[in-house]
C-alpha positions in Angstrom: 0.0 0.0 0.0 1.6 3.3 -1.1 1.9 6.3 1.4 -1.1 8.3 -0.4 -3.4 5.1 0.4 -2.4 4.4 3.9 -2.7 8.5 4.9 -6.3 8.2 3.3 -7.4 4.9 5.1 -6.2 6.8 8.4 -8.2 9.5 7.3 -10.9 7.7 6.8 -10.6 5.5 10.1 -10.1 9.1 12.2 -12.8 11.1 10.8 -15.2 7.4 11.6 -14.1 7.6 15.2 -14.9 11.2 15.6 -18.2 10.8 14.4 -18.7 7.6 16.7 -17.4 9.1 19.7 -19.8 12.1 19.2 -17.3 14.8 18.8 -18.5 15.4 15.6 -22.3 15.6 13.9 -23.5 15.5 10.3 -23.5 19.6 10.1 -19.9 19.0 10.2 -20.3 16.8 6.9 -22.6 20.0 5.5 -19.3 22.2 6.2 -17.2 19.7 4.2 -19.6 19.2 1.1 -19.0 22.8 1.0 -15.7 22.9 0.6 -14.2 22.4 -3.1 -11.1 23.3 -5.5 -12.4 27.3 -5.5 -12.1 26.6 -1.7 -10.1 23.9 -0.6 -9.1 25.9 3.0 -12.9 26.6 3.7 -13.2 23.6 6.8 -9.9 24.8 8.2 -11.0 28.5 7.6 -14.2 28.2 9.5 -13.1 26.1 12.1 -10.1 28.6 13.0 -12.5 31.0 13.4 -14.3 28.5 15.7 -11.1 28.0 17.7 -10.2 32.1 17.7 -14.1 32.4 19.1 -13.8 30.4 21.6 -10.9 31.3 23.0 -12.5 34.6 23.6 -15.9 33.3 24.7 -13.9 30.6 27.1 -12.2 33.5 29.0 -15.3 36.1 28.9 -17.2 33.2 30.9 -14.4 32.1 33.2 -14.4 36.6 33.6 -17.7 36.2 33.9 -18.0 34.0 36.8 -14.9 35.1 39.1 -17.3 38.3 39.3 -18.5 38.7 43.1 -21.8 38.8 42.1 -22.1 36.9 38.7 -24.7 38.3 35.9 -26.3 34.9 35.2 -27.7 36.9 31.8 -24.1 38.1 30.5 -23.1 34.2 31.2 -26.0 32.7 29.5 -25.3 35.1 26.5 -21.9 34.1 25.9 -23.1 29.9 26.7 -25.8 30.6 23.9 -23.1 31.9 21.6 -20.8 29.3 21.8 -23.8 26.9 21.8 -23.9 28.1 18.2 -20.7 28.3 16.6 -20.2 25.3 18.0 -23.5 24.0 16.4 -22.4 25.5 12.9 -19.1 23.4 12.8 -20.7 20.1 14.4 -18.8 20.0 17.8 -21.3 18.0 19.2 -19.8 16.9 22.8 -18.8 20.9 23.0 -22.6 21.8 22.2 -24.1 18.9 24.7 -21.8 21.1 27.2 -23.6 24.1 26.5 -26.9 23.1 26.6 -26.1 21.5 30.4 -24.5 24.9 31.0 -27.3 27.0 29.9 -29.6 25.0 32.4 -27.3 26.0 35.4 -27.2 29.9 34.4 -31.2 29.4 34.4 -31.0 28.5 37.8 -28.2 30.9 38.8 -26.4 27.8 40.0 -22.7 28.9 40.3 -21.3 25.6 41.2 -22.9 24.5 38.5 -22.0 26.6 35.8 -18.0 26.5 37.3 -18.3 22.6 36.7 -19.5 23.0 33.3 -16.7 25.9 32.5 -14.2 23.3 33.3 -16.4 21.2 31.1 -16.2 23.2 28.4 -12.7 23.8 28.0 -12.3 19.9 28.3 -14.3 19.1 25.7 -13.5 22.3 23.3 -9.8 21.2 23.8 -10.1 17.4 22.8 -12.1 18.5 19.8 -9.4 21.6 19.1 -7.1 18.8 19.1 -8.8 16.3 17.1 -9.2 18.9 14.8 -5.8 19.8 14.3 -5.2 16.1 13.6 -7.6 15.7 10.8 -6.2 18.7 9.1 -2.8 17.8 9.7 -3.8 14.0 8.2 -5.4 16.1 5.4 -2.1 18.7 4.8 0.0 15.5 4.9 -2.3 13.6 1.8 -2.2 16.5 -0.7 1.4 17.4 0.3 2.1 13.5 -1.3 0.0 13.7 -4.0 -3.4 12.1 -3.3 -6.5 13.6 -2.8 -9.0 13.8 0.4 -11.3 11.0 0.8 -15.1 12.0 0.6 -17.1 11.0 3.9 -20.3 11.6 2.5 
């Protein structure tokens, strides 16, 4: 089996596990049936932005909750954003998270909402990773020449 073939059966065999494991969701497999040769960066374009957003809405909630007296409203807000961009790139287990966390700010339950903060950044971190991996898997095929295996 030649390099090009074993990169793509890995490719293959990862991308199957994340959608097993419940990382990722079919609106990840709209994203990549968007994606052709006018626009072969679009996945990795709008899942950076994903990352950069998160980063921002990760430390605006862990801001948000240090407060002495926490506004459960300003929390839910940033929870309901990243419920969404999460949503749009199919980060299921990071959604799931959000919908827990949204149920905790309801209740103003602070313990609550610090657990799923940790949570969060758990699960946004294993998927930032996975991430990372799949492009890297997909960088690595055209770099020798083959092409990216469709999952659809």
């Amino acid at each position: 089996m030649d390099v090009v073939s074993q990169l793509q059966r890995q490719f293959v065999d990862f991308t199957t596990s994340l959608y097993h494991e419940g990382f990722l969701d079919d609106q990840f497999t709209q994203l990549q049936k968007l994606q052709d040769e006018s626009n072969p960066e679009f996945v990795a374009e709008v899942v950076s932005f994903f990352f950069e957003d998160s980063e921002n809405l990760l430390n605006n909630l862990a801001n948000a909750l240090q407060q002495q007296i926490v506004d459960y409203n300003q929390v839910d807000a940033h929870v309901h954003q990243f419920k969404g961009s999460s949503s749009s790139i199919g980060a299921q287990r990071v959604k799931n998270v959000c919908v827990a966390f949204r149920n905790f700010c309801e209740v103003k339950n602070r313990d609550g909402c610090i657990r799923c903060l940790q949570q969060l950044k758990h699960e946004y971190s294993l998927v930032k990773s996975k991430l990372e991996t799949l492009f890297r898997l997909e960088q690595q095929i055209l770099a020798a020449g083959g092409t990216i295996p469709s999952m659809a």
